[in-house]
C-alpha positions as CSV (number, residue, x, y, z in Angstrom):
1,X,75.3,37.2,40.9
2,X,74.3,33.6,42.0
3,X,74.3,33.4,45.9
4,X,74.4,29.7,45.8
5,X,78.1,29.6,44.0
6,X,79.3,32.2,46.1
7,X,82.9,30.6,47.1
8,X,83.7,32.8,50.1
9,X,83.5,31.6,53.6
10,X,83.3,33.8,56.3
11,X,83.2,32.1,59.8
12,X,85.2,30.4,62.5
13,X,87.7,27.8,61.6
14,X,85.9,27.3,58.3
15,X,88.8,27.0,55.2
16,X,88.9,29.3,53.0
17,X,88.6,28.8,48.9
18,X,92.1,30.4,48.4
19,X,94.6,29.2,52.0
20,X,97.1,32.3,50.4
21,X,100.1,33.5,51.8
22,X,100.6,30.7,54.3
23,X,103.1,28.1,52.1
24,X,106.1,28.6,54.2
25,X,104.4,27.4,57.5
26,X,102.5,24.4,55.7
27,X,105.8,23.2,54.2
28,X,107.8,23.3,57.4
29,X,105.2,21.1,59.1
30,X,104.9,18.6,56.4
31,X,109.2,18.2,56.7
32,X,108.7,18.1,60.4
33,X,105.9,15.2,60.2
34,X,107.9,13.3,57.5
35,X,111.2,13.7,59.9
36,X,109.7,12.4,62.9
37,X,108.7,9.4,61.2
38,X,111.8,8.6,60.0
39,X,113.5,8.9,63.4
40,X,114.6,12.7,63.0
41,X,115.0,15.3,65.4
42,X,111.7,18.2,64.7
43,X,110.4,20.8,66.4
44,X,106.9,21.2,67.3
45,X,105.2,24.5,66.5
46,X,102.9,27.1,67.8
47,X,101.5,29.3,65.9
48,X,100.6,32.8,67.0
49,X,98.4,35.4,65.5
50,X,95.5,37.7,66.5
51,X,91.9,36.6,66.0
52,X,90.9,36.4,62.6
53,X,94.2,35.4,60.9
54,X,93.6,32.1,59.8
55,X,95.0,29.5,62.7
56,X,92.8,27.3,63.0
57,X,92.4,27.2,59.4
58,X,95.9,25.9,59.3
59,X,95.6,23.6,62.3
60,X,93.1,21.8,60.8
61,X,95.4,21.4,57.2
62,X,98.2,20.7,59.4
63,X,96.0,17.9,60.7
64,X,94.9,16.6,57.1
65,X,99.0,16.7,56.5
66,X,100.0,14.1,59.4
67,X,97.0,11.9,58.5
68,X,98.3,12.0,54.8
69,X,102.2,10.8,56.4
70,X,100.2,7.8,59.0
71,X,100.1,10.2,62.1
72,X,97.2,9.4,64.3
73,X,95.9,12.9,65.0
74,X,94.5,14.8,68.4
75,X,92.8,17.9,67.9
76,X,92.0,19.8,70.9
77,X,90.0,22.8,71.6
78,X,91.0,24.6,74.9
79,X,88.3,25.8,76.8
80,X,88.7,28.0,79.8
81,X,86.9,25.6,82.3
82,X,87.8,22.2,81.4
83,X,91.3,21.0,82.4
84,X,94.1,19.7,79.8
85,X,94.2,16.4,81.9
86,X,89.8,15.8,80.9
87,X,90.4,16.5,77.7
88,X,93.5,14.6,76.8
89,X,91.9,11.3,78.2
90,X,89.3,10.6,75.7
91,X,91.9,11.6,72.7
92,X,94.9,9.7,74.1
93,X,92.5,6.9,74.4
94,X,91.3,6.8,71.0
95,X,94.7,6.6,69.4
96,X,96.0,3.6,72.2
97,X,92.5,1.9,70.9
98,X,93.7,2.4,67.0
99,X,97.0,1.6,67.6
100,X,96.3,-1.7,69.5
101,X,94.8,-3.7,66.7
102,X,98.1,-3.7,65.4
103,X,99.8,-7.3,66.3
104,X,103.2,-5.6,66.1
105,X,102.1,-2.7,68.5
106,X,99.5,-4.7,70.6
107,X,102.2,-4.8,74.0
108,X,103.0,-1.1,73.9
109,X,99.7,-0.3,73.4
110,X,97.7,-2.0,76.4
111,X,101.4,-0.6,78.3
112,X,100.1,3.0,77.3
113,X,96.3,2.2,78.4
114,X,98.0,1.3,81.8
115,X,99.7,4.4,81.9
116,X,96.5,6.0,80.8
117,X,94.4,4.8,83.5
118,X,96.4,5.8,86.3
119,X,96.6,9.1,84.8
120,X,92.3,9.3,84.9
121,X,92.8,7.7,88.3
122,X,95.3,10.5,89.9
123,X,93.2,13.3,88.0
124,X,89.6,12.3,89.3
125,X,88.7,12.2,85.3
126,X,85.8,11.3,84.5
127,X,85.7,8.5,81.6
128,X,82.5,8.1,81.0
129,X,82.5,5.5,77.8
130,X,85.6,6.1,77.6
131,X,87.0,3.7,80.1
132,X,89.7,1.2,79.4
133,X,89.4,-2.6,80.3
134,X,92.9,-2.4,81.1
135,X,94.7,-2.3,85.3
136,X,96.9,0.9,86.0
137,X,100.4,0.2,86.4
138,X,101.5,1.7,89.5
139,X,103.6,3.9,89.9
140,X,103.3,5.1,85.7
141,X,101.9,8.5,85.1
142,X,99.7,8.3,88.8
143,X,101.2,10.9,91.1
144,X,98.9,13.6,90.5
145,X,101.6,16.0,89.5
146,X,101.4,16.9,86.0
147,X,104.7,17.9,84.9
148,X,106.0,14.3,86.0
149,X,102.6,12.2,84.6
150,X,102.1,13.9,81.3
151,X,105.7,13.2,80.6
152,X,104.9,9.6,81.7
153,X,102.3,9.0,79.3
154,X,103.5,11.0,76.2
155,X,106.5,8.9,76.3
156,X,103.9,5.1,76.7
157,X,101.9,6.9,73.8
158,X,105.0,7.5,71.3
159,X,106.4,4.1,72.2
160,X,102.7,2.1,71.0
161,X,102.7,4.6,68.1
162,X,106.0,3.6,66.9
163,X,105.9,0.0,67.3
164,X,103.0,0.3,65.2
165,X,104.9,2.2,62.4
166,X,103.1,5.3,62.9
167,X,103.3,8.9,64.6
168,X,101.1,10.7,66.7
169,X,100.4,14.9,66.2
170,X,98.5,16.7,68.5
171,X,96.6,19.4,67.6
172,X,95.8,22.3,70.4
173,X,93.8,25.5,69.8
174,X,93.8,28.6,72.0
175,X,96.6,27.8,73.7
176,X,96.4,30.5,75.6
177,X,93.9,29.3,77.6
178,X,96.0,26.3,79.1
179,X,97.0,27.2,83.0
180,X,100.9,28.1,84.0
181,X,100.6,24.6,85.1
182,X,98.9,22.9,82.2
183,X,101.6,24.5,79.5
184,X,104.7,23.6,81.9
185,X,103.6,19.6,81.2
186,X,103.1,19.9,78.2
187,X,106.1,21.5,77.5
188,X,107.8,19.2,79.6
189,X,106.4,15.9,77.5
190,X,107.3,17.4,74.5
191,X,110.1,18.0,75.7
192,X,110.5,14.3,77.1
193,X,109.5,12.7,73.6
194,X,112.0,14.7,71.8
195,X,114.3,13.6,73.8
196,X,113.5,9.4,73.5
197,X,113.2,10.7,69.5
198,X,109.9,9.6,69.6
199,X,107.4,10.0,66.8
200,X,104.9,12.4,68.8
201,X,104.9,16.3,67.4
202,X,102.6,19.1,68.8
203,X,101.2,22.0,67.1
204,X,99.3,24.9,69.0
205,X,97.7,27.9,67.9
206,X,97.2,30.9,70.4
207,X,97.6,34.9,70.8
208,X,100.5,36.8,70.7
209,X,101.5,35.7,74.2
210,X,101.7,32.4,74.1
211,X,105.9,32.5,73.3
212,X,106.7,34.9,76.1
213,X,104.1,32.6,78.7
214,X,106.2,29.7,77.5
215,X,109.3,31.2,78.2
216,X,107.9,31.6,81.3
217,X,106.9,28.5,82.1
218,X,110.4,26.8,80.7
219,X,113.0,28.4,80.0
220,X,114.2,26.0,77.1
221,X,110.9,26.7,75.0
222,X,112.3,29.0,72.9
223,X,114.5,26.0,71.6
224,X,111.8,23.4,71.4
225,X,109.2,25.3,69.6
226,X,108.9,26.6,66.4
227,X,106.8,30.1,66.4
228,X,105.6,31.2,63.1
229,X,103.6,34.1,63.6
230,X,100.2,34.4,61.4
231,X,99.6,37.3,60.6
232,X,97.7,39.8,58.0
233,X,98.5,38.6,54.3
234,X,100.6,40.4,51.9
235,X,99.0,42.8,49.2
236,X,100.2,39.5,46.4
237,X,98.8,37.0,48.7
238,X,95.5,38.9,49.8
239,X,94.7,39.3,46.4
240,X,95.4,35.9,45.2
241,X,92.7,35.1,48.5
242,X,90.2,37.2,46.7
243,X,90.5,36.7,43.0
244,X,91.3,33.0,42.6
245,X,87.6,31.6,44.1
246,X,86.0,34.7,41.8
247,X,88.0,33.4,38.7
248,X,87.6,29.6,40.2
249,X,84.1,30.3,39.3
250,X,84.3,32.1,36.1
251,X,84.0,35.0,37.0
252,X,86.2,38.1,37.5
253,X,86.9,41.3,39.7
254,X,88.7,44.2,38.8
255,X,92.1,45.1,40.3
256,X,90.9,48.1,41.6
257,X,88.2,46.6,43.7
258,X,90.8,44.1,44.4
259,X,93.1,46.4,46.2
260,X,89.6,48.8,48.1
261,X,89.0,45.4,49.3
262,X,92.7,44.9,50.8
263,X,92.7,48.4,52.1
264,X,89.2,48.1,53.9
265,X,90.4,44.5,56.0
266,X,94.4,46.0,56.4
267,X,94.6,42.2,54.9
268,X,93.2,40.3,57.7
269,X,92.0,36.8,56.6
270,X,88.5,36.9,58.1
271,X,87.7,40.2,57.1
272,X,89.2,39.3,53.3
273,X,86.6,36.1,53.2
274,X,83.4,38.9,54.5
275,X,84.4,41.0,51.9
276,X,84.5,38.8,49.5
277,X,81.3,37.5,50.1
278,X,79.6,40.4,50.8
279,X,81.0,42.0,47.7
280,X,80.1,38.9,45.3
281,X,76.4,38.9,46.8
282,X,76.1,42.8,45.8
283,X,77.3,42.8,42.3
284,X,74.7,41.7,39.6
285,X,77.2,40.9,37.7
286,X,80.6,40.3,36.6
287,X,83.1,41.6,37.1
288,X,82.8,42.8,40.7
289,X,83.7,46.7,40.6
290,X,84.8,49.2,43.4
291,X,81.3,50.3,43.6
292,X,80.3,47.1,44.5
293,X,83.0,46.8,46.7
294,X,81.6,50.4,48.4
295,X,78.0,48.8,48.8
296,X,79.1,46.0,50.6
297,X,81.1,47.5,53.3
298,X,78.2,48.9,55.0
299,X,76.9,44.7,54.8
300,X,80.0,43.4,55.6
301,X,80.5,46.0,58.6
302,X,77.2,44.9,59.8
303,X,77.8,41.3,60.3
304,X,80.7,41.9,61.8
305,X,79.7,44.2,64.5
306,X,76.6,42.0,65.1
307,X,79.1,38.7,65.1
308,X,82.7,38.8,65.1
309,X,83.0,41.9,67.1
310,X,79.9,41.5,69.6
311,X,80.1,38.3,70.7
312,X,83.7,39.4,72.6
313,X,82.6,42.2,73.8
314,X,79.3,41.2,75.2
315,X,82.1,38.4,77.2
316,X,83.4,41.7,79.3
317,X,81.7,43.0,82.4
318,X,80.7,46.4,82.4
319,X,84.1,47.1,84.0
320,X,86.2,45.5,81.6
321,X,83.8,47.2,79.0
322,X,84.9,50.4,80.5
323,X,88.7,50.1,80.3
324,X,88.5,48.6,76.6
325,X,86.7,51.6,75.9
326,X,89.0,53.9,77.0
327,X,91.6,51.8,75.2
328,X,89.8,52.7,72.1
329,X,89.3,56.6,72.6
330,X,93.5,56.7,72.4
331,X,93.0,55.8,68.8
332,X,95.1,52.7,67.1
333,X,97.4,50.7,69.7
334,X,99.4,49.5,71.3
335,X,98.4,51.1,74.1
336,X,100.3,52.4,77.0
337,X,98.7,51.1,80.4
338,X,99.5,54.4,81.6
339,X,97.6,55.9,79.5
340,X,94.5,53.9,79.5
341,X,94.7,54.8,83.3
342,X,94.8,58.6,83.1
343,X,91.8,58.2,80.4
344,X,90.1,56.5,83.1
345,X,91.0,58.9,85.9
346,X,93.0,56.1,87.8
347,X,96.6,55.0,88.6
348,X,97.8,51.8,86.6
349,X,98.3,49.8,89.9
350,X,94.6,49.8,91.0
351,X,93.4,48.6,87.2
352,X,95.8,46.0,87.2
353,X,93.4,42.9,88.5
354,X,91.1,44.4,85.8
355,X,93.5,44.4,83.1
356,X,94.7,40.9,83.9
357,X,91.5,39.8,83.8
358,X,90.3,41.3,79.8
359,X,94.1,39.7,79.2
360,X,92.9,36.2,80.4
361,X,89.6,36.4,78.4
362,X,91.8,36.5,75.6
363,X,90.4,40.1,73.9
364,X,94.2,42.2,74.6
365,X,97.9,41.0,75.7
366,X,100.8,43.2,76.3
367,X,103.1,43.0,73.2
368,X,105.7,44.5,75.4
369,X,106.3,45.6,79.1
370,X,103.7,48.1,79.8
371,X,102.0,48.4,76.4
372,X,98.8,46.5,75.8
373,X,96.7,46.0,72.4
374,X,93.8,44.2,71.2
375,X,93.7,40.9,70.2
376,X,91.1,41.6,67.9
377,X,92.2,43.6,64.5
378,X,89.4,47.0,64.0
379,X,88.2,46.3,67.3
380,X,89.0,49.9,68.2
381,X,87.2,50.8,65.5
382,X,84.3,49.1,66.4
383,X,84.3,50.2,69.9
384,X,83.7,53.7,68.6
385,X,81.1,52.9,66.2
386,X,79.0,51.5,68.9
387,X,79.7,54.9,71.3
């Protein structure tokens, strides 16, 4: 079949043809964007899934929703080097600059820039062309602690937003990468704007972990946040994620492939959109068939090992290789820590800083006290094709 109108679209963050199987979450953010700019009471959201589930897909539709309701919009990727503080400044910035051509807005605005430079003054950020031709109000978001200073400046932000008629979402990805620290203020200012029923909402995206490390960091973030979890899709929704781009195109697959197809990605969204691609690239034509579906596992296998898969494991050291390995010889997790440390020939305690270490790389989190799992879905399985 024609390569060129294959619809799938295997990669990161790219949207699918078919976004199946995720309604519920959609609809709740487009009430919660509508409600906060009418002056309602909403709760943020973070969104929690293993890799390959589809989060940043939705971030990035969540996104296109507030635009659609006059949200200004801050999407944020969060690296694990850069600080929250450098890469809030440029987006914060860009919204006070939007917001400030607005005669109605114009005060709170160049109030918020205030704020906003003394927050790049007491965090030694560097602006760049990014600077504001505005002098820091002392004594506003410049103390250098960031629990008090984001709080600050959320607060400056959703007053120049509303007095402009507008709201302002901000978007974070990998959450989990955010410091005890970094989280705490954030939690805090969201917690602060909620509070002033200000038009500011925040939606994150991160692993499993993120709910219990907010917990953590504040104990009233189980009340502020929405959690949805993002998970694999339903047999009904993974096929609609399959067939509707085949039949989009005129062209048709039958149920039985349909369901190998479900079985071989356990109905992970990633996986779905490799199969699907690989699958429509096989067949000569339509409709796709099982054997298709059989020929393209060994393709669609193959890109994953040499992509999706390798590029997380080649992020370990041999070490952490080592202990993910073993994690894998146990067969499917969760895992017991004690037993990935009698596979290794060790006690738990000594593998600890090791463990913590794979956990804050983001490939395996503890879905419960002492158990541990991969972030990735098949990684095991992939672990032991490579042995």
């Amino acid at each position: 079949m024609d390569e060129v109108r294959n619809p799938f679209a295997p990669g990161a963050g790219s949207p699918p043809p078919e976004l199946a199987g995720r309604d519920s979450i959609l609809s709740n953010a487009d009430v919660a964007i509508q409600r906060v700019l009418a002056g309602r009471h909403a709760q943020s959201q973070i969104l929690l899934g293993l890799r390959g589930t589809g989060k940043t897909v939705l971030l990035n539709k969540i996104e296109q929703i507030a635009e659609k309701y006059f949200h200004l919009t801050s999407f944020i990727e969060a690296p694990e080097s850069e600080k929250l503080a450098e890469l809030l400044y440029p987006k914060i910035s860009q919204v006070l600059r939007k917001v400030s051509i607005i005669v109605a807005a114009k005060s709170k605005a160049i109030s918020a820039m205030q704020a906003l430079k003394g927050f790049a003054s007491a965090f030694q950020i560097e602006v760049g062309d990014v600077s504001l031709s505005v002098n820091a109000e002392a004594g506003i978001a410049d103390s250098g602690i960031l629990e008090y200073d984001l709080s600050d400046l959320f607060v400056r932000v959703g007053e120049a937003v509303k007095a402009a008629g507008k709201g302002w979402t901000l978007l974070i990805d990998e959450v989990q990468y955010l410091s005890k620290e970094e989280l705490s203020a954030l939690i805090v200012a969201v917690h602060k704007v909620n509070q002033r029923q200000l038009p500011v909402l925040f939606f994150g995206a991160g692993l499993p972990q993120i709910a219990a490390l907010s917990g953590d960091a504040k104990s009233y973030a189980e009340r502020l946040f929405n959690y949805p979890p993002v998970g694999p899709l339903t047999d009904e929704a993974g096929s609609s994620a399959v067939q509707q781009p085949i039949i989009a195109e005129g062209e048709t697959i039958d149920p039985v492939a349909v369901r190998e197809i479900i079985r071989q990605t356990e109905g992970y969204p990633y996986f779905l959109q490799e199969w699907g691609f690989q699958s429509w690239n096989v067949a000569v034509q339509s409709p796709i068939t099982l054997n298709d579906v059989t020929n393209a596992s060994k393709a669609a296998l193959q890109r994953l090992d040499e992509g999706f898969f390798r590029v997380r494991f080649d992020r370990l050291t041999a070490k952490e290789q080592e202990y993910v390995n073993a994690m894998a010889r146990l067969g499917k997790g969760p895992y017991r820590s004690s037993d990935v440390a009698d596979n290794l020939g060790e006690n738990t305690t000594s593998l600890g800083p090791r463990r913590a270490k794979i956990i804050r790389k983001g490939m395996i989190y503890s879905p419960s006290y002492g158990d541990i799992a991969f972030t990735v879905p098949m990684f095991e399985e992939y672990l032991k094709r490579r042995s």
